[in-house]
N, C-alpha and C positions, 0 to 999 in steps of 0.2 A: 525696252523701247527702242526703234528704229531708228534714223537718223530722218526717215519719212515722216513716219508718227508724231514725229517732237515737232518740222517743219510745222506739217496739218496745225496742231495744235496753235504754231504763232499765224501762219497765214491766214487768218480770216479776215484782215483788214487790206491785205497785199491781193492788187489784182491777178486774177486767174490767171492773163495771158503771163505773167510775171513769174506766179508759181509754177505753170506749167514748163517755162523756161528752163527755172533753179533746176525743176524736177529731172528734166532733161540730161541736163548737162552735168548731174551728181549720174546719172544712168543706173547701173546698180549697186552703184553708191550708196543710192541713198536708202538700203535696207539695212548696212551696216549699223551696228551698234551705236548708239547715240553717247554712248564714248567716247568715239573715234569722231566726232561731229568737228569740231575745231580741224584738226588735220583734213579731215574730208573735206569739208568745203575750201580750204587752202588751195588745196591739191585742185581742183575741180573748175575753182576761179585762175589760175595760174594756167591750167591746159586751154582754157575757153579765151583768157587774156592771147596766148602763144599763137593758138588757130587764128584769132580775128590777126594778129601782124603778119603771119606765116601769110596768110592769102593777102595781106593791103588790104583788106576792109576796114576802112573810115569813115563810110559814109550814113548818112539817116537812117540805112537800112539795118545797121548794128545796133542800132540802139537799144533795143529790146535784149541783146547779147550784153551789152556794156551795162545797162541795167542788170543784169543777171547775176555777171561779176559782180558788182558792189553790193548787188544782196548776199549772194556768197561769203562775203568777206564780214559783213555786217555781222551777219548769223554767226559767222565763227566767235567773233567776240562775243553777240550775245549767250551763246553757251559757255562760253568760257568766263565769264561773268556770273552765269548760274550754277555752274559745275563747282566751281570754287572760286567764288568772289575775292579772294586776296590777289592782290597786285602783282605777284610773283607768277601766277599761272598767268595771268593777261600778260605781262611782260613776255614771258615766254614764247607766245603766243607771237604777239607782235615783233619779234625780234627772226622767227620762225617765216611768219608772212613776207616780212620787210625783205628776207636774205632770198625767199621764193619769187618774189615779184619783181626783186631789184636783179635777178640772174637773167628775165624777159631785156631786159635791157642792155646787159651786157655783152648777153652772147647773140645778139641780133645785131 
C-alpha cells in the first residue's frame, strides 16, 4: 500500500481542497511505501513549515498551507499509532518531529 492509498482511505471526512493540499506537498511522496508514512509526512510538513518562513508568509493566504502542515503531522502519528500502537514507536516519533521542527526555529 502507498503512502497515497492509506491517505485516500482516511480522507473522506477531510476536505478535498485540504487533501489536495497534503497531496501536493507529499509530491512524489506520497506513492512511497506506507512504511515510510511517519518519516514522510515529517519530512514534508517540516519542508512546507521552512518555505512559508523562507518567503514571510503569515498572512490568511497560508492558511490552507498551515492547514496542510498540521495534517501532515497528524497523519504521521496517526500511523504510527496503527503501525505499532506501543508508546515507544510514537515516542520515537515525536522526539524525531520535535528535533525536525524545533531545527525551523533555530537556524532561522
Amino acid at each position: 500500500m502507498t503512502i497515497r492509498e492509506w491517505l485516500a482511505a482516511r480522507s473522506t471526512q477531510v476536505p478535498e481542497a485540504l487533501t489536495a493540499r497534503v497531496l501536493a506537498l507529499l509530491g512524489t511522496d506520497a506513492d512511497a511505501q506506507v512504511a515510510r508514512a511517519g518519516e514522510v509526512f515529517l519530512q514534508s510538513a517540516r519542508r512546507a513549515l521552512e518555505s512559508l518562513l523562507a518567503a514571510g508568509r503569515f498572512g490568511r493566504d497560508t492558511a490552507l498551507d498551515l492547514l496542510a502542515v498540521d495534517a501532515l503531522t497528524t497523519f504521521a502519528f496517526e500511523h504510527a499509532s496503527e503501525a505499532a500502537p506501543g508508546a515507544s514507536e510514537i515516542k520515537v516519533l515525536a522526539v524525531d518531529g520535535a528535533r525536525a521542527l524545533s531545527g525551523i526555529a533555530t537556524n532561522g
